[in-house]
N, C-alpha and C positions, 0 to 999 in steps of 0.2 A: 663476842666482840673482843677484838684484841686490846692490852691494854696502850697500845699508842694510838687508837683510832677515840680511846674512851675520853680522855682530856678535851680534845678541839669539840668530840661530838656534845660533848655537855655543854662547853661554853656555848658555839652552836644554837641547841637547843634551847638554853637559859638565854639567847638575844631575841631569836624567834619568839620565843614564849613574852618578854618584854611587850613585842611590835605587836601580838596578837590581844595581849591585853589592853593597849592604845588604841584598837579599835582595827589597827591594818588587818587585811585577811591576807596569810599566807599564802602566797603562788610559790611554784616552781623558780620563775625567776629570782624571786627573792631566797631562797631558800640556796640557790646555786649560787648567787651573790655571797652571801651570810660564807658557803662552805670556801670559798675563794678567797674573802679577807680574812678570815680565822686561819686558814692554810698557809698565810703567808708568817705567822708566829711560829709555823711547825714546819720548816724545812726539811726534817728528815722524813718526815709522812706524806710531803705534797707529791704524790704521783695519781697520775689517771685513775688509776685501783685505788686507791683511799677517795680521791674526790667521788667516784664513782659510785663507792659504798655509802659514803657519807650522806650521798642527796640522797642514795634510794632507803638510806633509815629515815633521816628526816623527813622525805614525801611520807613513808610511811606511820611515823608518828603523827604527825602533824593533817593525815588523811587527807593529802594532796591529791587530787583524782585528773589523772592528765588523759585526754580522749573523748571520745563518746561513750557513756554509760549502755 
């Protein structure tokens, strides 16, 4: 993880992790929301390839499972 991806992706996670202990269940959508307003505090990182990276850690932390099992 590079270190300009690791700032936004901790706040990030530390909002998610907030909404999940309030009882919200994490989706995708939210998670892609969450990476979009935090993005905009990091202007030098906001490109497609960091938004990109960013949902598919968080889906992955967060065991976001998009599809048919």
């Amino acid at each position: 993880m590079t270190p300009s991806i690791s700032a936004p992706l901790s706040l990030i996670q530390t909002l998610l992790a907030a909404q999940r202990a309030k009882g919200q269940q994490i989706t995708p959508e939210l998670i892609k929301d969450g990476v979009d307003r935090v993005l905009l505090a990091f202007p030098d990182i906001a490109d497609e390839e960091s938004r990109a990276l960013l949902v598919r850690e968080l889906e992955a932390r967060f065991s976001v499972w998009i599809g048919e099992a």
